[in-house]
C-alpha positions, -999 to +999 in steps of 0.1 A: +045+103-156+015+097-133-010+075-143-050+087-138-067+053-131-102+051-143-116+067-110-095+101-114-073+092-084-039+095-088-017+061-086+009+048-105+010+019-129+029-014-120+055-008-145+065+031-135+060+019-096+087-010-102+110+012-125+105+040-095+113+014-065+143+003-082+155+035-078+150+040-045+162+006-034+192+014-054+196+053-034+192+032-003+217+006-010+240+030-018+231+058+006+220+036+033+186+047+044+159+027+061+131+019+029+096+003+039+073-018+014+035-024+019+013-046-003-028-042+004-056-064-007-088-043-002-120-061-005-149-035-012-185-040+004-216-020+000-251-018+002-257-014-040-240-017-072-231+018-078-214+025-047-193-011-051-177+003-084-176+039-066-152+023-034-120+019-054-124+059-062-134+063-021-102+040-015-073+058-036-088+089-023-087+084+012-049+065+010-037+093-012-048+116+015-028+097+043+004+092+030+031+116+024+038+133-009+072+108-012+053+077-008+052+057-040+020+040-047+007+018-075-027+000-079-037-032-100-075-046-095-079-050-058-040-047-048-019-017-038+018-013-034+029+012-011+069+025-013+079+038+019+114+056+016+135+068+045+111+051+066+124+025+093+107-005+107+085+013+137+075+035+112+063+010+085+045-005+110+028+029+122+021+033+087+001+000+090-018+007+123-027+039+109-040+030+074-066+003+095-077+025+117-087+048+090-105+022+069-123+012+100-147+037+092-172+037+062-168+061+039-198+079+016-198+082-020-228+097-040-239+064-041-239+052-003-216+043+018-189+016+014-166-002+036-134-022+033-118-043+044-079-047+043-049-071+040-013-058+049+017-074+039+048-051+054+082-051+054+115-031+057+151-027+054+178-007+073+194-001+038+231-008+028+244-035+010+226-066+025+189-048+010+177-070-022+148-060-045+139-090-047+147-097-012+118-067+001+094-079-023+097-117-017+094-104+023+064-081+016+048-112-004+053-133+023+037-109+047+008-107+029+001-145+023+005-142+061-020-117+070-043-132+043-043-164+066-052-144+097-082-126+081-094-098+075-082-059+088-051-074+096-013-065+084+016-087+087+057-072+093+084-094+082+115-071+091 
């Protein structure tokens, strides 16, 4: 039920990702269990053309590799969404800290190298009765719009 993007990496489409995160907002609802959402505008740069349509290949690689084997992720252009679950608010924003520091760092392709920069939009949810799906994404949304006005390698929590 994965879906290979065109770079080989796995990520999920937007429609499994939602039908996936409904589920797991549901299990934490009922269940309750903290449940973290990222959102992540990465903007490419490099020194040629071939290693600009190699970076979002470098990208999914190198997030794939720093996130567990539970976290949901889906792409779409330039945006990722990142489903956290059983993970609280210190550790969404850990997530956060972590995933710029890594991209910090250039990364090489076969092409040259390529670095990014990034755009977090983060939020949580203790779980239980009061946790929305629309309410997380609205608040991840929001986050985002927020780092977007701060700049860039930035991230945004809206708890």
């Amino acid at each position: 039920m994965r879906k290979m993007d065109s770079h080989d990496e796995e990520v999920y489409s937007s429609d499994v990702f939602r039908v996936l995160a409904e589920y797991e907002i549901s299990r934490s609802i009922r269940y309750p269990t903290p449940l973290g959402l990222l959102k992540i505008e990465m903007t490419p740069n490099a020194s040629n053309e071939e290693a600009l349509r190699a970076a979002p290949a470098a990208f999914t690689s190198a997030l794939n590799s720093h996130l567990r084997s539970v976290d949901i992720t889906s792409a779409s252009g330039r945006q990722f969404s990142i489903l956290l679950p059983s993970t609280n608010a210190a550790g969404t924003e850990t997530v956060c800290e972590r995933l710029l520091s890594i991209f910090r760092n250039k990364f090489d392709t076969k092409f040259g190298s390529v670095a990014f920069s990034l755009q977090i939009g983060a939020s949580s949810h203790n779980g239980g009765p009061t946790l929305t799906s629309a309410g997380i994404f609205q608040s991840t949304e929001t986050a985002l719009k927020q780092s977007k006005l701060k700049g860039p390698n930035t991230f945004v929590f809206i708890s």
